[in-house]
BAMIPA-587001 format. One record per residue (C-alpha): x, y, z. Coordinates in steps of 0.2 Angstrom, whole numbers, plus 5000, padded with zeros to 4 digits. Layout:
XYZ...
***
This chain:
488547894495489547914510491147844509491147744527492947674526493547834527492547884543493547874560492747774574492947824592492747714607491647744620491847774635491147704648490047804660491047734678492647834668491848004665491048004684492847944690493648114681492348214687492648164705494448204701494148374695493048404708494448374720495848444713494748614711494648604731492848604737491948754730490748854747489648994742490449164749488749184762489149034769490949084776490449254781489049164793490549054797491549194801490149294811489849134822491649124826491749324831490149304842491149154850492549254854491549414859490249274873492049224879492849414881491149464892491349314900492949324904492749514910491149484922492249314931493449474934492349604940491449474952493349424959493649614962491849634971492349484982493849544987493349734993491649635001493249565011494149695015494749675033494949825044497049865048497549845065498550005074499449975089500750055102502449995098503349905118505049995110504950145119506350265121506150395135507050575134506250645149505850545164505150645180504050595193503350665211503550585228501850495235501750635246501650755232501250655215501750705198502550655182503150735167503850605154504350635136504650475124504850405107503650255101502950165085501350165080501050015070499650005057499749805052498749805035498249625029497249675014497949634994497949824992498549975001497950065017498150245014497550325031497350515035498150605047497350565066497750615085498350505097497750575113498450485131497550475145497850445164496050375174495250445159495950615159496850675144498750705148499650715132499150705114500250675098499750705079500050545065500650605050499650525036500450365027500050235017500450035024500549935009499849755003500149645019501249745028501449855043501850045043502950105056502550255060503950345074503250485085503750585101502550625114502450725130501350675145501150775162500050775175499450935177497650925172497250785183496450825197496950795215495550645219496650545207497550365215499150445205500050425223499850255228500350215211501950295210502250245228501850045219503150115206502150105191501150245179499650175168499250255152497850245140498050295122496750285110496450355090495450335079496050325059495150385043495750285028495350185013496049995004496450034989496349854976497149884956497350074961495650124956494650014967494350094985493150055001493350155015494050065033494350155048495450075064495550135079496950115090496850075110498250025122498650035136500650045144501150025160502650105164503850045178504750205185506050105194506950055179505950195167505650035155503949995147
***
């Protein structure tokens, strides 16, 4: 027979304990997710990043088209700060004039990028005849600014014809010119974006041979 008084009895324990250490295991072990599940996690969060980046890029690209659709074509003109070297006119009798002078030709550029233009003639004209003609170096006006360009020119009147009003209009004391050009160039946005612009310069100047003053 089985000696019972020497057999150890154990409690029990209740079912509410064993649940409650289990919880606690559970917990202390950090919650346990299969290895497929953070890999989806991590290929959600990459093709997130990556819809952003394109995004991102094309908002870019469409500012960049807006801007060259708006590229605004530079305005040249014929600087009033005229300096003469040579000043010489006829009589009314016997009408002439042979004038030499230094002006600016200004290329007023109001783009966000650069206005590179090519090298262009001025030519100037009396009544529509061509007395004088000047070459424009090429140059570059930058972001919303204006180039000063500095060049000399020589007028005469030896191709005009006599039929022209040249002496009642020196007899008045005055000589009108016409200059016109015409420049080749391109606005250049992030130095790779480029759209051709071409400006064209006419002005006229009336010059008062009194006081040989534009």
């Amino acid at each position: 027979m089985v000696d019972r008084a020497n057999q150890q009895v154990y409690p029990l324990v209740p079912a509410d304990t064993q649940s409650r250490r289990s919880d606690e295991n559970f917990e202390e072990s950090g919650s346990l997710i299969p290895d497929h599940a953070l890999k989806r996690k991590k290929r959600i969060k990459l093709a997130i990043y990556i819809s952003a980046f394109v995004v991102f890029e094309i908002m870019v690209i469409l500012v960049f088209a807006l801007v060259l659709m708006k590229a605004r074509t530079p305005k040249v003109r014929l600087g009033t700060n005229v300096t003469f070297q040579n000043f010489k006119t006829g009589t009314q009798a016997r009408p002439s004039f042979d004038l030499s002078f230094t002006a600016q030709v200004r290329v007023k550029n109001t783009n966000f990028g650069s206005y590179k233009f090519d090298s262009t003639n001025a030519t100037f004209m009396y009544q529509g005849v061509t007395v004088g003609q000047v070459t424009i170096p090429k140059h570059t006006a930058g972001m919303r600014s204006t180039k000063k360009v500095t060049v000399t020119v020589n007028v005469n009147s030896n191709a005009l014809p006599s039929t022209t009003k040249l002496g009642s209009e020196l007899g008045a004391g005055v000589l009108t010119l016409n200059s016109h050009a015409n420049f080749k160039g391109k606005v250049v946005f992030m130095f790779f974006m480029k759209k051709k612009k071409s400006a064209e310069m006419n002005c006229t100047m009336t010059v008062d041979s009194s006081t040989k003053a534009v």
